[in-house]
N, C-alpha and C positions, 0 to 999 in steps of 0.2 A: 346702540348709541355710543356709549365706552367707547368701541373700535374705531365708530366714525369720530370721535374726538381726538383718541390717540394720533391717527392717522393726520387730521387737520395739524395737531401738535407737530409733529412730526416735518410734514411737507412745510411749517410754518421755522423752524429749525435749522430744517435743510436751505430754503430760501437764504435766512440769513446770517447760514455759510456763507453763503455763496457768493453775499453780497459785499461780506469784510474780505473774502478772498478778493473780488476786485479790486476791491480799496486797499488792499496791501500792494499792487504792483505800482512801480516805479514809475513815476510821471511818464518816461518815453515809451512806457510801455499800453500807457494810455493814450498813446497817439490820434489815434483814429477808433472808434469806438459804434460797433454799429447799436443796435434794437432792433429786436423783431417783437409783435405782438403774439407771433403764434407760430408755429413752424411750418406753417403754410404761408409764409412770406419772404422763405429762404428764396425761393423763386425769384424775387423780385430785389433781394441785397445782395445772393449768394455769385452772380455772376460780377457784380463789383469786388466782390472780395474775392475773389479767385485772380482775376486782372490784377489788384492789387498785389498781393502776397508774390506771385509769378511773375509778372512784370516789371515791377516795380521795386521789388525786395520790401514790400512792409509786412511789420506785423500788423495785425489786427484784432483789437479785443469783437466777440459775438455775444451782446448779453442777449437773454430771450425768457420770455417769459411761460414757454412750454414746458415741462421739464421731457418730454417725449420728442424735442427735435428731431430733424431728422441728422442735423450737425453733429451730434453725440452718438453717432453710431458709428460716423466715420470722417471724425476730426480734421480737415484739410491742412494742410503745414503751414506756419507760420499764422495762428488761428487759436487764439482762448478761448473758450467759451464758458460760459455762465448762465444757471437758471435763476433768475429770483422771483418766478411766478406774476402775480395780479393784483397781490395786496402789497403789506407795509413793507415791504423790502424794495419793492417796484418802486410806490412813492421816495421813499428815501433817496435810491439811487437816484432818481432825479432830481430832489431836492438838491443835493449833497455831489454830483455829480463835478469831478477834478477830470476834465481831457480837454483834449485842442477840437476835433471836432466829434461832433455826435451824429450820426446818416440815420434816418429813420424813414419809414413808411405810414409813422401812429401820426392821424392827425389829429386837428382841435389841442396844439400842444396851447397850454394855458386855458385853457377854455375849462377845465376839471381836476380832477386833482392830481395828473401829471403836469408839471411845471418845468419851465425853464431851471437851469442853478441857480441857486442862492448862494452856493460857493467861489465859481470858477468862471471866467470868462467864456463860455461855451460857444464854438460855433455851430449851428443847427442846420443840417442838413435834410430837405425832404424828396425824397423820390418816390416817382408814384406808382402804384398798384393798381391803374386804372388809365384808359385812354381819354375817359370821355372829360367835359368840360367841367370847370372848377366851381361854376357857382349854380347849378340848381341840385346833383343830387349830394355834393355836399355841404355842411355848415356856413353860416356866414363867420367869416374870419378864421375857417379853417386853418389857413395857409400863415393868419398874420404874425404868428408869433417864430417864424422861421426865418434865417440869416440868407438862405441861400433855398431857389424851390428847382428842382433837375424837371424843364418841360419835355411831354409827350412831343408837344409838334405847337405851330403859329397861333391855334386858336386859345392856347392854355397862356402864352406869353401876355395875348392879347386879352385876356378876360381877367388875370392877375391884376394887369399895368391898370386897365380901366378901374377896378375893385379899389386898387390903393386909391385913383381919384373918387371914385363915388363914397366912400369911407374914413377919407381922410388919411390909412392907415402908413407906417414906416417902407417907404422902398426897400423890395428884396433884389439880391441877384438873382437872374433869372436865366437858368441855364438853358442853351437849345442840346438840348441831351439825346431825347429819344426815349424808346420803351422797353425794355432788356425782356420783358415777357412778353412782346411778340418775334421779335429776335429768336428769339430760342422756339420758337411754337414754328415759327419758317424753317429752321433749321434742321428741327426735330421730326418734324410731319411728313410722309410718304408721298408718292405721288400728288404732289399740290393742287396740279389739274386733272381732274377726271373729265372725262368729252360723253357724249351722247348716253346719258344713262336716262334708263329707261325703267320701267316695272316696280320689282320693287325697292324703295328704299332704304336707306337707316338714317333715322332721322332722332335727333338729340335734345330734349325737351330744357333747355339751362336758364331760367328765370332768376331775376333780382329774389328778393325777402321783402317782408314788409306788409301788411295790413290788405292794401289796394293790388297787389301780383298778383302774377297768372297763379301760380298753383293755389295764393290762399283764398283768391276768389272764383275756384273751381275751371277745372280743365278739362273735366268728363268729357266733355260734346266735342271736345276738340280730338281727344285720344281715342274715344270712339271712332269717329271719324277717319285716321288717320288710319287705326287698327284696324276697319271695314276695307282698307283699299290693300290691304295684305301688307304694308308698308312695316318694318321692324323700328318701335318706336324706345327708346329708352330716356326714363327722368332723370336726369339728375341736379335736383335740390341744390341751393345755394347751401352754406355748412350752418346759418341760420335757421333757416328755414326746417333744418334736421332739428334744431336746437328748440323751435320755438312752435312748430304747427304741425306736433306729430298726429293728431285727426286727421289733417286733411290729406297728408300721405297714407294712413290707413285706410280712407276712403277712398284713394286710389286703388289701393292694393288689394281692397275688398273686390271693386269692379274689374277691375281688370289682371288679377293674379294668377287667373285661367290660362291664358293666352300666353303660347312660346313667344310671341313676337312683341311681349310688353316685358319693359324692366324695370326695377324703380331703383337707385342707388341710393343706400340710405349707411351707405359708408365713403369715405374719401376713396375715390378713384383716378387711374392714372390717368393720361389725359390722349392714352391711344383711341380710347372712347370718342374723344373731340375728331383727332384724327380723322379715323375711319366714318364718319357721319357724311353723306349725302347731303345734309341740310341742319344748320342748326333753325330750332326755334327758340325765341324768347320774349324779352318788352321790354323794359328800358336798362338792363342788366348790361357792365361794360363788357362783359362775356362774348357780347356778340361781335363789336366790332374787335377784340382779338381773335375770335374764329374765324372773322370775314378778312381782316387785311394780312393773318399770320397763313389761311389757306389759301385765299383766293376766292371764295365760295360763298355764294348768296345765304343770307338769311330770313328766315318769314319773323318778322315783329308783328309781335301780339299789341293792339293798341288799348290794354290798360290803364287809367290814370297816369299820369307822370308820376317818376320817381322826385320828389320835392323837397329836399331836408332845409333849403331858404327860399324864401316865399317872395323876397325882395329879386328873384332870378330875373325877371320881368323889367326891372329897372336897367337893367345893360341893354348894351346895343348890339353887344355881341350874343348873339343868340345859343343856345348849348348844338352842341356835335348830334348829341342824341335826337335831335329833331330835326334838325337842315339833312343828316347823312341816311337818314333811315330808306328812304325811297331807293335813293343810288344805291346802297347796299344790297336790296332785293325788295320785300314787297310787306307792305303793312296791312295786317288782317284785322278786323274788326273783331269781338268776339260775339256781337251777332251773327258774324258770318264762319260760326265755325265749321258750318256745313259743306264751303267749297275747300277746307283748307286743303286736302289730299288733291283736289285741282291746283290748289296754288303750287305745294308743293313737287308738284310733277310739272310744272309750265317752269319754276327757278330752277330744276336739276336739267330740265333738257338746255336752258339757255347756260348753262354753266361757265362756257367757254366764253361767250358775252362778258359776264359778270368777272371773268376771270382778267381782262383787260379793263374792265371798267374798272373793279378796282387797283388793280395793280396800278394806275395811272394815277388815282384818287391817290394810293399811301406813299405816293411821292407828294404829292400837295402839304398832306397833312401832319406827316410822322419825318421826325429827325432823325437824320444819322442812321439811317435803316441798316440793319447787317453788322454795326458796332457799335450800337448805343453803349455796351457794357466796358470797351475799350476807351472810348471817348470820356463817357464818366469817371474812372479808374484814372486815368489819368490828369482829369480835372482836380479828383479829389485826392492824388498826391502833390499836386500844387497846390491845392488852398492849403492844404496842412501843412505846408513846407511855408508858405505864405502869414498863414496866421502863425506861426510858431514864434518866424523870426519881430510878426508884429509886438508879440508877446514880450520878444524878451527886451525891444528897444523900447516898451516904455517901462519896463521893472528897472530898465538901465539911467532910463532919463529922468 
């Protein structure tokens, strides 16, 4: 007990270093100012802040609240970075927060006890970690406490602009930006199109978290299933789901730990894993449609309950992506029906090449700026800070 208090001491100490070392740099030094919640979000900042610093000549402050980033192992140029972890050093910086703009991926800002400044004229920037649409699996007013929201693609523009009328809430700018984390998963990924695959598969089990999911309301008959057909099936768990239903991964791994051709990941893995799969499966997890629009490659959707974090979703007219796009991505199974799934998924790998024009056609509809979302935003966000600076200093003048 001692050790684990010391240690809390300790990491509670180091925090807030870390947090008056930010606050000791020089206003220009705070120019631009990211957050991350976790360093599994550098993904989704890290490609703006490279276009920055490299193209653009800025610096960049990185706070984060992991102290294990993966940024502190190897510091990119022109790049501070800062841990001040989860608790009071977190809050404060936000409280107390002195920059021109703040980029963030954490929503619900004002919704708990991460706040806007109380200090400093802040401009808030949100970009997203997720493709799908804004108003069912996330909060109501997620978005509203944000200056500026960077969109996936038309349907996110469109369910914002409605959201401010059905709520009353302040007009944001509303960036057609794109997704830097399918960017990179195109970019990254091997052979995009695989043609006539046959036998057996690898197929990638990547569900949401949450009460009503596939994995916590049991996958047995499915993984069965797909294991009966010789198929190589590997889970890999949302990083929640690690967090919060270690049972029902160990009743996976009770059943099917035998078997060379079953995996369970119950560590963070790379994402050659995604690559290399023949078929993802999931249920209403944004996981899917970045495997389907960054490879090309059908998905089998598990039909689950919705994913529902506002219950008012239903009041829009604008319906979520998660439901209109599911069919065209590939094929929605029942989990009554987990008996034909190793049919389903041998009918989506042989039609591959199908799905591989269907959607390529689809992520021109839907997704902005395909190929440079990371450039485009980079250069968005050194004109608003060039933008808001000068706004700054003509009314401190006036």
């Amino acid at each position: 007990m001692a050790k684990g208090i010391i240690g809390w001491a300790q990491q509670f100490l180091f925090h807030q270093a870390e947090l008056r070392r930010f606050q000791k740099l020089k206003s220009e030094q705070r120019d631009i100012v990211f957050y991350s919640e976790s360093g599994a979000y550098w993904s989704y900042l890290g490609p703006f802040i490279e276009h920055l610093t490299r193209d653009h000549g800025r610096d960049v402050c990185y706070v984060t609240s992991s102290d294990d980033d993966q940024i502190f192992k190897s510091p990119p140029s022109g790049v501070k970075a800062f841990s001040i972890g989860e608790g009071t050093a977190r809050t404060v910086f936000f409280a107390a927060l002195d920059a021109n703009l703040l980029v963030t991926s954490l929503l619900d800002l004002e919704t708990f006890h991460v706040k806007r400044s109380m200090k400093a004229a802040v401009h808030y920037v949100f970009v997203p970690h997720n493709m799908v649409s804004t108003h069912m699996v996330f909060r109501k007013g997620a978005f509203d406490s944000f200056d500026t929201v960077f969109c996936v693609g038309p349907h996110q523009v469109a369910e914002l602009r409605e959201a401010e009328q059905l709520y009353n809430s302040p007009a944001k700018v509303l960036v057609e930006n794109g997704y830097v984390r399918l960017d990179t998963i195109h970019k990254e990924a091997p052979n995009i199109i695989s043609s006539g695959i046959t036998g057996h598969l690898k197929i990638v089990i990547a569900p949401s978290w949450g009460p009503n999911r596939l994995l916590e309301t049991g996958a047995e008959l499915l993984i069965e299933n797909l294991l009966n057909a010789e198929h190589d099936v590997t889970v890999r768990p949302h990083w929640e789901t690690l967090r919060r239903a270690g049972p029902a991964l160990d009743n996976l791994d009770a059943q099917f730990g035998y078997s060379d051709k079953f995996r369970l990941l119950r560590e963070k893995s790379s994402n050659k894993i995604l690559y290399e799969a023949d078929l993802l499966v999931s249920d209403w997890s944004g996981a899917a449609f970045s495997y389907a629009f960054g490879l090309e490659r059908p998905v089998m959707f598990i039909d689950v309950p919705k994913k529902i974090n506002n219950p008012d979703y239903s009041d829009f007219k604008n319906i979520p992506i998660e439901i209109t796009l599911r069919e065209e991505l590939g094929a929605v199974l029942s989990p009554d029906d987990y008996g034909n799934a190793a049919l389903v998924a041998q009918r989506l790998c042989n039609e591959v090449e199908v799905y591989a024009k269907k959607i390529s056609a689809l992520r021109s509809k839907v997704v902005f700026n395909f190929g440079n979302s990371a450039e485009t935003g980079a250069r968005y966000l050194a004109e608003l800070a060039d933008k808001n600076r000068h706004s700054k200093s003509e009314k401190s003048n006036s």
